[in-house]
N, C-alpha and C positions, 0 to 999 in steps of 0.2 A: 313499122319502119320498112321502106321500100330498098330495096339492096339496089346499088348500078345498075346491073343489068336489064332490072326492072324499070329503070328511070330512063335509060338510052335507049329503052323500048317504047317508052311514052309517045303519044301520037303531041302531046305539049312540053316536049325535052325543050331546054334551053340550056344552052354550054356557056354559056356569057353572065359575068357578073362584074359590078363596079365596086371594086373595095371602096370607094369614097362613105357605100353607105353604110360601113361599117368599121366605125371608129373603135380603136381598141383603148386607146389612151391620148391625151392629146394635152401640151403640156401651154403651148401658146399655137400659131396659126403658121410658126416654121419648126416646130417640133414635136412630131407624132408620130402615131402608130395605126396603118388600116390594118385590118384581119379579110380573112379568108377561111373560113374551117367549113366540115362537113356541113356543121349548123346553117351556114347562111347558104351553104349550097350544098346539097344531097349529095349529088355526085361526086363528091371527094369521099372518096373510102377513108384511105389511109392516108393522109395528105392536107395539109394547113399553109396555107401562104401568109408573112407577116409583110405586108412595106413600111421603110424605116427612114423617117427622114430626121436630119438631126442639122444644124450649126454646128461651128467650130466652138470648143468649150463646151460642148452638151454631149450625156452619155448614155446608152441603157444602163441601168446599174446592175452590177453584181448578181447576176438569178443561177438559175440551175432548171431544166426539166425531168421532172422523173419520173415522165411517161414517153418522152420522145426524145430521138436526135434533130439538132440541127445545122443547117449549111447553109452560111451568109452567102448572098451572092454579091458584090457592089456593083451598083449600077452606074453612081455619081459621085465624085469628089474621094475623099482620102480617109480613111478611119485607121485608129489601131484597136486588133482586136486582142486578148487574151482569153486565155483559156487555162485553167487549173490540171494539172492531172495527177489525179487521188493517188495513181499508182505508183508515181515516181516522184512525186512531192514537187514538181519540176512548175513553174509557172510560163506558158509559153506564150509568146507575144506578138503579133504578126502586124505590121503595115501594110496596108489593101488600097488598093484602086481596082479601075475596072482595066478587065474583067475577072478579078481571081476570087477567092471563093476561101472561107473558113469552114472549118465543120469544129463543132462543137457535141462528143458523144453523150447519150444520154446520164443524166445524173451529176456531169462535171460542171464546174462553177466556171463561167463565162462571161465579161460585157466588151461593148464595143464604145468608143468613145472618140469624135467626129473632130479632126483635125485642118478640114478645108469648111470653109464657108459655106456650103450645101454639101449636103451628103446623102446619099439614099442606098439601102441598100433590101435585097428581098431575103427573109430567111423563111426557108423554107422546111418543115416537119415532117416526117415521117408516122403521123399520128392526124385523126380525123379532132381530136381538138386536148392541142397541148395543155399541159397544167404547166402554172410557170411559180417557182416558189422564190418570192427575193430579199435577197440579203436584207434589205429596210424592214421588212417586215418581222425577220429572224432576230434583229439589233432593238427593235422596240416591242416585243414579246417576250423574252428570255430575261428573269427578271436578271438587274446588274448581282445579285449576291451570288448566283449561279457560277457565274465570272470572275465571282472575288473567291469563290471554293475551289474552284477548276483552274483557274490561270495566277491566282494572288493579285488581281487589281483590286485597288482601291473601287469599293459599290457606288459611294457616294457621289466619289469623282467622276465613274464611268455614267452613272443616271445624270449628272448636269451636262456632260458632254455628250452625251444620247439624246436628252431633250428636245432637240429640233427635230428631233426625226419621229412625230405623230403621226404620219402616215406613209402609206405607200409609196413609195418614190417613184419608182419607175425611166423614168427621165430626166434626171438630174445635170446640173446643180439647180435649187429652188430658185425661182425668181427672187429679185428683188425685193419686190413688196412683199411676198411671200415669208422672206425671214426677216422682214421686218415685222413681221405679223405673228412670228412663231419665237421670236426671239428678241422682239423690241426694238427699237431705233436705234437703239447704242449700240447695236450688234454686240450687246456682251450678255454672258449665261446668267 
């Protein structure tokens, strides 16, 4: 592995990259996610670009990273963001346009959820390639009995209301056909 200094020494440096070709998530063709990390480009030490485009009624869902901070910046349109903080039990919740900026520290539970009609916004990492753990992932891993010893819910109840959630979400709410696919046409459990 070549360190920067090595790389901005290259007699073949290239400082220019297009996130276009590198998709990180992409949920239809108006809501997605390009990446940026060391991987696709050496030269980022310490440092990950995400861009974030969302509709109104579309979300990132619920994550946390627990390798890196991050700092939304908005470019376009209107999101609210929230942000968890573990130390004061406190849920904080911010409405952003451009140009202000959320930071979400590492390890606290954060999504942003797009309130105008296009929305984009850059969040930016303090880490050469975040890990991102999410709440969909956490809700359909953990079996429900865990939930009925820890919290007294009903296991049964919570695994049929869990159900739609097979896989990673990322960008929510599913499509259409999608819970129709996951949950049948009568939209019932």
């Amino acid at each position: 592995m070549h360190s920067a200094s090595d790389l901005l020494n290259s007699p073949s440096l290239n400082l220019s990259y297009d996130l276009k070709s590198s998709v990180y998530h992409q949920k239809n063709n108006q809501n997605y996610i390009l990446q940026q990390t060391a991987e696709q480009f050496p030269v980022l030490e310490n440092l990950s670009v995400f861009d974030v485009y969302l509709t109104k009624g579309n979300s990132v869902e619920t994550h946390w990273h627990p390798n890196a901070n991050e700092l939304a910046y908005m470019i376009e349109g209107e999101a609210e963001f929230a942000v968890f903080n573990p130390n004061t039990k406190q849920l904080l919740r911010y409405r952003v346009k451009p140009p202000q900026t959320v930071y979400a520290p590492m390890g606290w539970f954060h999504w942003a959820s797009s309130i105008s009609d296009r929305t984009q916004l850059i969040a930016i990492f303090d880490h050469k390639s975040p890990e991102i753990a999410l709440m969909s992932d956490v809700l359909r891993k953990v079996p429900p009995e865990v939930f009925q010893r820890i919290y007294g819910v009903n296991a049964d109840q919570l695994a049929e209301v869990l159900k739609p959630i097979n896989r990673s979400v990322i960008i929510g709410p599913p499509s259409q056909t999608d819970i129709r696919w996951r949950i049948g046409d009568q939209g019932n459990f």
